[in-house]
Each structure stands twice: as structure tokens, then as C-alpha cells.
C-alpha positions in Angstrom: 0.0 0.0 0.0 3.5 2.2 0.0 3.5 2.2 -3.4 -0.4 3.0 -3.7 0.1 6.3 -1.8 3.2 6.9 -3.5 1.9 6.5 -7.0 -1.9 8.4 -6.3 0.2 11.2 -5.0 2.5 11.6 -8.6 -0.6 10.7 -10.4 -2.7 13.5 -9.1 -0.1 16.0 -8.7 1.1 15.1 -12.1 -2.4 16.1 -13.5 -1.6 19.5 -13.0 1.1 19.5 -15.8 0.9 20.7 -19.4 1.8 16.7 -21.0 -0.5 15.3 -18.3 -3.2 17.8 -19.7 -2.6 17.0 -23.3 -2.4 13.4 -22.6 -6.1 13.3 -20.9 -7.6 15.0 -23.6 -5.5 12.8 -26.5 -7.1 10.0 -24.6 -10.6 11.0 -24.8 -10.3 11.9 -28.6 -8.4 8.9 -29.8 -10.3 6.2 -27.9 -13.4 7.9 -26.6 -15.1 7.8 -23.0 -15.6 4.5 -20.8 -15.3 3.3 -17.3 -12.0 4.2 -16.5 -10.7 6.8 -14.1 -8.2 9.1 -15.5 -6.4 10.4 -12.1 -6.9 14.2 -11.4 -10.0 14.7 -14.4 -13.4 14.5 -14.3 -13.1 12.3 -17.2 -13.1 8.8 -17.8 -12.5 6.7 -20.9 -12.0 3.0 -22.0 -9.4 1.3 -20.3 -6.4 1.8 -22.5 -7.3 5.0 -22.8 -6.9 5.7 -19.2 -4.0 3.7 -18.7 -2.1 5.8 -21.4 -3.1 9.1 -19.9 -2.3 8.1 -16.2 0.9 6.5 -17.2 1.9 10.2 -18.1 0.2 11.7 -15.3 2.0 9.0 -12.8 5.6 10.0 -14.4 5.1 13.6 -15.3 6.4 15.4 -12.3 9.6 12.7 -12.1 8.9 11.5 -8.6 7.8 8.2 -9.2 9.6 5.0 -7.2 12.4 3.6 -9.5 14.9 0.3 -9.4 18.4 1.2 -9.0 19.4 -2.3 -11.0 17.5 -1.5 -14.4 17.8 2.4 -14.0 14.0 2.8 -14.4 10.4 3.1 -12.7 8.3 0.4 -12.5 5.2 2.0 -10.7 4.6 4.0 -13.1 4.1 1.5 -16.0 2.2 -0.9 -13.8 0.0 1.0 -11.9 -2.1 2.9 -14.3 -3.0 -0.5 -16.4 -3.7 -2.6 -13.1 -6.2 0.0 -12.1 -7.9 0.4 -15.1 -8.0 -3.5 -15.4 -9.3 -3.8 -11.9 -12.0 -1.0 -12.7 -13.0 -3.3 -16.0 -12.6 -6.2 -14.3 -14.8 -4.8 -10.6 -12.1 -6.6 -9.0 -11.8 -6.1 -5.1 -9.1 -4.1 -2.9 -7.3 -7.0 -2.3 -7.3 -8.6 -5.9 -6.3 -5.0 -7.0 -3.0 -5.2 -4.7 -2.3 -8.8 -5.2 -2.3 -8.0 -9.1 0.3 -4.7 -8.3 2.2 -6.6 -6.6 2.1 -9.6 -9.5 2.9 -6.9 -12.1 5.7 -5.3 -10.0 7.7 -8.3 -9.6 7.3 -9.5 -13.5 8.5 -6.1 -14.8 11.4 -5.4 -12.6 12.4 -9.3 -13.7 11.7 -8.3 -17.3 13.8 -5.3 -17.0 16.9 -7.2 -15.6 16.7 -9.5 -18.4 16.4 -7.4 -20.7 19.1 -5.0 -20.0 21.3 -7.9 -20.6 20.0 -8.4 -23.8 20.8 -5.0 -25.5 23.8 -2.8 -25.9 22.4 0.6 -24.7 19.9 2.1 -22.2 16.6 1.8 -22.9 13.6 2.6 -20.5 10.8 1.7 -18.5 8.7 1.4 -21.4 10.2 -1.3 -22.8 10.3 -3.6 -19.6 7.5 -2.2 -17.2 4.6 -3.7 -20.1 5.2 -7.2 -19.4 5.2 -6.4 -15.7 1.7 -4.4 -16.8 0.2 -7.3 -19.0 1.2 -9.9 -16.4 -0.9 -8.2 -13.7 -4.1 -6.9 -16.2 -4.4 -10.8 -17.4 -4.0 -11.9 -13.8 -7.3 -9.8 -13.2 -8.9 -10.9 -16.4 -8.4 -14.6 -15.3 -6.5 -15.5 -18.5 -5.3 -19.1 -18.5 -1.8 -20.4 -18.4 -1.6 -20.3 -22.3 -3.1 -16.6 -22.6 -1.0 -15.3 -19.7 2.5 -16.8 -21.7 1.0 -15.4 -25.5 0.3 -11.7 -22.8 4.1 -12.0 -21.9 5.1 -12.1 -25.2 3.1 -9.6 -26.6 3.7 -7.2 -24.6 7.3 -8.0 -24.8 7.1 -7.5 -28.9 4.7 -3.9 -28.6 6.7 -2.3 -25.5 8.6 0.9 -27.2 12.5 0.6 -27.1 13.1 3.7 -25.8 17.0 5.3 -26.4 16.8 6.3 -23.1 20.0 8.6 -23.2 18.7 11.0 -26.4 15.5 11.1 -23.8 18.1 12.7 -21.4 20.3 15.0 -23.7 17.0 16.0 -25.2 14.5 16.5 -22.8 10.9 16.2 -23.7 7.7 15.1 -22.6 8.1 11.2 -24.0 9.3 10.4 -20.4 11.3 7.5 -20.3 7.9 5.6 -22.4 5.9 5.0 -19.7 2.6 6.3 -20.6 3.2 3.9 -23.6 4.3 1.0 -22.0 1.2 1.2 -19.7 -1.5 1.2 -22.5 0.7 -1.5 -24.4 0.8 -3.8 -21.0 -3.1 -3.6 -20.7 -3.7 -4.2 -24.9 -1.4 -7.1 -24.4 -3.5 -8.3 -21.6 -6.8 -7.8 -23.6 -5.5 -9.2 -26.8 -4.5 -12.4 -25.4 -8.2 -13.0 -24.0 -8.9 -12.4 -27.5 -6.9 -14.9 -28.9 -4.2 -13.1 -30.3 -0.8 -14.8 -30.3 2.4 -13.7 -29.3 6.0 -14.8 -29.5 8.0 -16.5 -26.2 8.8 -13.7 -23.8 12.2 -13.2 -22.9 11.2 -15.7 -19.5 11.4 -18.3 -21.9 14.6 -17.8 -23.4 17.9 -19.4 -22.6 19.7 -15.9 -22.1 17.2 -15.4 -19.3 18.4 -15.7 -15.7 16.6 -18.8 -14.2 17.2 -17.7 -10.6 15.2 -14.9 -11.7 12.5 -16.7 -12.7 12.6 -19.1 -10.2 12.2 -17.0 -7.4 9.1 -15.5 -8.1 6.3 -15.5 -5.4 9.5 -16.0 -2.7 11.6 -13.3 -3.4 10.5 -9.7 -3.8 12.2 -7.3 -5.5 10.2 -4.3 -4.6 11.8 -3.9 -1.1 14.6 -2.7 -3.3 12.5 -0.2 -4.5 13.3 3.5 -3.9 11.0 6.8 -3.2 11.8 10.0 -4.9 12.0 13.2 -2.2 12.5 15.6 -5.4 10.5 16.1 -8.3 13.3 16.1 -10.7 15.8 13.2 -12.2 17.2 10.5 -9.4 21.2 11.3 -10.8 20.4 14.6 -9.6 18.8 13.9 -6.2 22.4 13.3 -4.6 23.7 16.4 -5.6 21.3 18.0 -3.8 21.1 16.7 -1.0 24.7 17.8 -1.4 24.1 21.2 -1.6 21.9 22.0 1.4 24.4 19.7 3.5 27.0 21.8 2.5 24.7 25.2 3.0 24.1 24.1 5.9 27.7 23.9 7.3 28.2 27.5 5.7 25.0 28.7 7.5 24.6 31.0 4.5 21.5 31.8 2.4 21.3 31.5 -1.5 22.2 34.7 -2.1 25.6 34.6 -1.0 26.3 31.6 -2.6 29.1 32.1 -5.7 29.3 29.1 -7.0 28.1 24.9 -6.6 30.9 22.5 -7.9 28.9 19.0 -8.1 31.1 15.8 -8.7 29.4 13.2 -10.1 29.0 9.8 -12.1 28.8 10.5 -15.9 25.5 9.8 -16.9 24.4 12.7 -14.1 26.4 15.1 -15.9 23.9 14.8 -19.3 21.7 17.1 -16.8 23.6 20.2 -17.7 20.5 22.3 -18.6 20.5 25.3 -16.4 18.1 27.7 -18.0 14.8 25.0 -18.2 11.9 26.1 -20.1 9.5 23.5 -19.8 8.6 21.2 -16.4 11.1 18.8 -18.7 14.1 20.4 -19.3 13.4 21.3 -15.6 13.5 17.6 -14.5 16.5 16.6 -16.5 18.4 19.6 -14.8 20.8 19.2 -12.4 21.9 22.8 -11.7 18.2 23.6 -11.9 16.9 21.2 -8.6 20.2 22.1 -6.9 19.5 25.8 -7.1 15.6 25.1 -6.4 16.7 23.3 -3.1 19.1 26.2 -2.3 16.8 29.2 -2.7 13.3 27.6 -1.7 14.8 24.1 0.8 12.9 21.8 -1.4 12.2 20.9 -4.9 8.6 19.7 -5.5 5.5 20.8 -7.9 6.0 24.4 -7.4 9.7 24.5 -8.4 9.2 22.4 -11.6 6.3 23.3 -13.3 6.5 25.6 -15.8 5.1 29.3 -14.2 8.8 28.8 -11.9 11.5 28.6 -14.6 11.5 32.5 -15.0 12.2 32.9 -11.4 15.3 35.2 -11.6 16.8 34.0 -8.2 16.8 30.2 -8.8 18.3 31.2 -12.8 20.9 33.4 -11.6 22.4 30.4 -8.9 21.6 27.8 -11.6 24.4 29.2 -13.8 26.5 28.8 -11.2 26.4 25.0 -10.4 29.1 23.2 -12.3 29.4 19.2 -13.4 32.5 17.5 -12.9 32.7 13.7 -13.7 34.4 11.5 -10.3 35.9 8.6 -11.4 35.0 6.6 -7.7 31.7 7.2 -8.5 31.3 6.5 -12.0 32.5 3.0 -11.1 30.2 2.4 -8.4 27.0 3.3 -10.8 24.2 2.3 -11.6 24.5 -0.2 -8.1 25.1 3.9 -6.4 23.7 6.8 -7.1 26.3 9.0 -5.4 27.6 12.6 -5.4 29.7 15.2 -3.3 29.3 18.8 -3.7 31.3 21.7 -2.8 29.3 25.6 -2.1 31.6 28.4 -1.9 30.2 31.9 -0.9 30.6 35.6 -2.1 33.2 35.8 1.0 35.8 33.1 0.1 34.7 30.7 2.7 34.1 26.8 1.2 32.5 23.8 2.7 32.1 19.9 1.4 29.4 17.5 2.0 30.2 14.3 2.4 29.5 11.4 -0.5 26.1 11.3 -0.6 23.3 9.0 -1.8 19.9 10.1 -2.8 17.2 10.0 0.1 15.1 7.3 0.2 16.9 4.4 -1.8 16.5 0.6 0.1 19.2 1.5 2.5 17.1 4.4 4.0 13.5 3.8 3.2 11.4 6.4 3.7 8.9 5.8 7.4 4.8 5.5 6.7 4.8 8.8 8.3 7.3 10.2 5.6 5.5 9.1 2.5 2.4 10.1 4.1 3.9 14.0 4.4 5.1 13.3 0.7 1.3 12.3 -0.4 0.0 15.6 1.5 2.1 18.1 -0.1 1.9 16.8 -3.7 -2.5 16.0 -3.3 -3.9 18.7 -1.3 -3.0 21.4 -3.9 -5.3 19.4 -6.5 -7.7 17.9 -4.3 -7.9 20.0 -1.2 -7.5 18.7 2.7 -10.7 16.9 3.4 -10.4 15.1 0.0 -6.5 14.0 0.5 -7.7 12.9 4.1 -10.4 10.3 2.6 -8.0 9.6 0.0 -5.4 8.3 2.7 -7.8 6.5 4.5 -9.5 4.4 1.4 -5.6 3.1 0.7 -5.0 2.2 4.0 -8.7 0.3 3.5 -8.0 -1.4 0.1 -7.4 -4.9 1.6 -11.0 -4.8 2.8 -12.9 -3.0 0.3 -15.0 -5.3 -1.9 -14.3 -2.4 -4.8 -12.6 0.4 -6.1 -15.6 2.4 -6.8 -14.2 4.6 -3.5 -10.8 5.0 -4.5 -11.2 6.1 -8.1 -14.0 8.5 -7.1 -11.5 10.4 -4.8 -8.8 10.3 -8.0 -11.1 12.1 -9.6 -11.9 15.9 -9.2 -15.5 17.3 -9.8 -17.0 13.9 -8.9 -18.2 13.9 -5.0 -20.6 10.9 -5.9 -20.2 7.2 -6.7 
């Protein structure tokens, strides 16, 4: 139910975003209106529809859980087709987790395999659909035979993202994940029509078999991580860098003359320090690092769009510089590490230590800290007595016989089931 909270609170304060916007109404024009909740609208549509449009929504503001191993997020593929196959399908609270969980644990799988399969970095949306199919066909009570012919469908239709362009090039394509979701689901629904597929990469002999094999023992989402910052995990280090070595200064942003960030080498691709979209914004490094300096946080309000003229944060962006550390390119993508030094207007300097991001395995985040997390990303959209009853039908999915609850809250201008 972590993950739950954590992904209803990107969803809906992801809504609020331009790519979000034009992904809703993209949905309702391309595949028309239905059952199915699109987070943060008063809108529904069929279920692929939804699950497109809240796979953007989920990943728009970049503060979405991730896996360290495949360099990707898995909620954000998984959860938007689960929920709109658990809507179609009127499946209970607890069939609604179990199938999360089911869909979780296939795509992380799928994404380690895979990543040994090709020779460059490719994103969620190419692993997270077969996670996404596996747990849509689960709730659709596929048989044995549909479920492997879902696999390897969705397998086939996932989009091979060149992950690295995504990064030097920021846009609003986001890693595929709105994609992936709708492809996971259409795999799902395919298969229960009969359509065939090819052997998924489970079934091939450059799979891992202890991989496979451990499945319903082993889970590899208490490896996941939660994202403090609404911006790109390589740069979530570097500021937590920054205000630890502010804070040793006991200066304010103003003083500050320069930010020298050292770094693994895919962290310095985030070189943009004049953003102008919630994008560029997100794959920024000096952009979050100056945000965290000048406001002590970097959420919704310091990403999204009507902040990137903010003279203050601009002026200290262009003075955060990138310089590759050898130590830590070698320990990525296991760490996700960075050191940074802040040097003020008077000549005085201070160093953090290396740091990790917040939040990873190592540190998980308390209930009470993802719950503060869900607060200040929901009540902006959805007001305080709404995000209350929000919190409490999560912590009640186990027992609800339906989701008719939930989804009502995800949506805004609908009081009534």
C-alpha cells in the first residue's frame, strides 16, 4: 500500500502539468469515453485510454519510485494498467493489490533481463509492459496459455526507448511510460482475445533462471526506492549535497558564488541550467540544486512551468558546475552518489560528504514520511478533506470489496459514486 500512496500522489499532482493535460484530452479523442478513471480529471474513458493518460500523469512530475538495477520506474508503468483492469474487471481491494504486486515483480524481472539483452539504455517502457500485462491478465483470469501469448506480446509492442537521447534531449516522451502502460493492458486484452504472441524473454535461454525461479519467494520491490524531489534521481544526490553543504556554511542563496557538483557521468547529461518546460526542468541538475538552495525543497511548485522565469533560482543555476568523479562512476548504476562543494561571495568553502539520494532501500522512507510526501503533492489538486479520505480508502483497500471509493477520490468534480 506504499506504493499506492506513492503513486496516487505523482498521479494527481502530475495532472496538473501541461503533458499530463494534453495526454487526458489525447485519450478521450483517440479512444473515446468509458469506465476508467483518468487520475486528477473529471473524465473517464476506455481502459487503455486511461491507462495511457495516467501512465503520463504518474511520471510527469519525475517522482515516481524507481529500481536502482535496471535504472527505471516500475510504478509508473504498472500502476495505471492494473487500475484500469481492476476498474473493467470490478475486482476487489485486495485482488487489486495482489495483481500490483504480481505486475511489479514480472516487470522489474523483465527489465533485468532485458538489459542484458541489449547494448544501450533503454527505459521503463520497454520492460515495465510485461510487468503491466502480467498483472491486467491476472485480473482478467487469463489461462496459463493466454498469460505466456500476454508475456510475449507485450514483450514484442513495449517501445525501445534510447533512453540517453531522452536525457540530452528533454521532452515530454518520459522515459515511455505512458506507452508501456497502455501496451501492457492491450497485451492483456488481446491475449483473452486470442491473439498470439512470441515466447517472452522468460522463456529464453539468455534469461536468468534464478530470476524466474524465485518469483512468489523473493520480492524485488523492497529494493524499490521513493523520490523526495521532483526532478531526475542522478540529480537527487547532488542536492542533497548542496543544502548539506549550506548548511555547514549557514549561508543563504544569495551569498552563494558558486556549486561544484562531482558526479558519475550519466548525471552530468543534466547540464541544462536555464529550463523552459517542467522537462528540461527535471532533467536539470543545476536547476533542482539551485531550487533546493533558494526555496529548501524541490517539489511541484519549483518544476512546473510558471517557476522557470524565477530570476533567483536562474541566476544560482548558472553557477552550479558538473565535474565527472571517477569513484563514482565506477560504483553506478548499483550507487547513485555525489559530493558537492558551495563556496560563498566571502571566500569561505564547505564539502558534504558522499552522498546517496534520500530514500533508496538502505534508507526507506517511514509510513509517516510518504504520508507528508502524499499531503504536499495531493492537497494542492484535491484540497485537505479530500486527500484525508484519500489516505484513508488506501489504508482500507485490503478490505474494500471495490474500487468504486478509490477512483472516485482520484477524480476531481465527482463527490458521488
Amino acid at each position: 500500500m506504499r506504493c499506492v500512496l506513492d503513486l496516487c500522489g505523482a498521479a494527481v499532482a502530475g495532472s496538473r502539468t501541461p503533458v499530463a493535460r494534453i495526454m487526458a484530452s489525447y485519450a478521450l479523442e483517440a479512444h473515446g469515453h468509458g469506465p476508467s478513471t483518468i487520475v486528477g480529471t473529471d473524465s473517464r474513458s476506455v481502459p487503455v485510454g486511461a491507462a495511457l493518460a495516467n501512465g503520463f500523469a504518474a511520471s510527469a512530475l519525475d517522482i515516481d519510485d524507481g529500481y536502482r538495477p535496471v535504472k527505471g520506474h516500475p510504478g509508473a508503468v504498472v500502476f495505471p494498467a492494473v487500475l484500469a483492469a481492476s476498474e473493467e474487471a470490478g475486482a476487489s481491494g485486495r485482488e487489486f493489490l495482489t495483481a500490483l504486486v504480481v505486475a511489479y515483480e514480472v516487470s522489474m524481472r523483465a527489465g533485468r533481463i532485458l538489459h542484458g539483452l541489449y547494448d544501450f539504455y533503454h527505459g521503463s517502457g520497454a520492460w515495465g509492459p510485461v510487468g503491466a500485462a502480467a498483472g491486467a491478465a491476472r485480473l482478467f483470469g487469463c489461462n496459463v496459455e493466454e498469460i505466456r501469448h500476454t508475456l510475449g506480446i507485450s514483450e514484442f509492442h513495449a517501445p525501445m526507448t534510447p533512453e540517453m537521447r531522452s536525457v540530452d534531449h528533454p521532452s515530454m516522451l518520459k522515459d515511455g511510460i505512458g506507452w508501456g502502460a497502455m501496451a501492457g493492458l492491450a497485451s492483456a486484452q488481446l491475449a483473452g482475445h486470442g491473439f498470439t504472441g512470441i515466447p517472452s524473454l522468460f522463456d529464453e535461454d539468455d534469461s536468468e533462471p534464478a530470476l524466474v525461479e524465485s518469483l512468489g519467494s523473493k520480492y524485488l520491490m523492497s529494493n524499490l526506492y521513493f523520490k523526495p524531489h521532483a526532478c531526475c534521481r542522478w540529480a537527487q544526490p547532488a542536492v542533497e549535497g548542496a543544502l548539506a553543504a549550506a548548511r555547514e556554511l549557514d549561508t543563504e542563496a544569495k551569498d552563494i558564488a558558486r556549486v561544484q557538483v562531482h558526479t558519475f557521468e550519466a548525471a552530468t547529461h543534466l547540464r541544462s541550467a536555464a529550463p523552459r518546460t517542467t522537462e528540461e526542468a527535471q532533467f536539470s541538475l543545476p536547476w533542482p540544486v539551485a531550487c533546493a538552495l533558494v526555496d529548501g525543497e524541490v517539489g511541484p511548485d519549483q518544476v512546473l512551468e510558471g517557476a522557470l522565469e524565477d530570476p533567483d533560482r536562474r541566476a544560482l543555476a548558472t553557477r552550479v558546475e558538473l565535474t565527472q568523479e571517477p569513484a563514482l562512476e565506477e560504483a553506478f548504476p548499483a550507487k547513485a552518489l555525489a559530493w558537492v562543494e558551495v563556496e560563498t561571495s566571502d571566500g569561505r568553502s564547505a564539502r558534504s560528504k558522499v552522498l546517496a539520494a534520500q530514500g533508496d532501500a538502505e534508507a526507506r522512507p517511514s509510513d509517516e514520511e510518504l504520508t507528508r510526501k502524499f499531503w504536499r503533492l495531493v492537497e494542492p489538486v484535491l484540497g485537505a478533506a479530500r486527500t484525508g479520505e484519500l489516505v484513508h480508502a488506501i489504508q482500507e483497500l485490503p478490505q474494500i470489496p471495490d474500487l468504486d471509493t478509490l477512483t472516485r477520490l482520484l477524480r476531481t468534480g465527482d463527490q458521488e459514486s
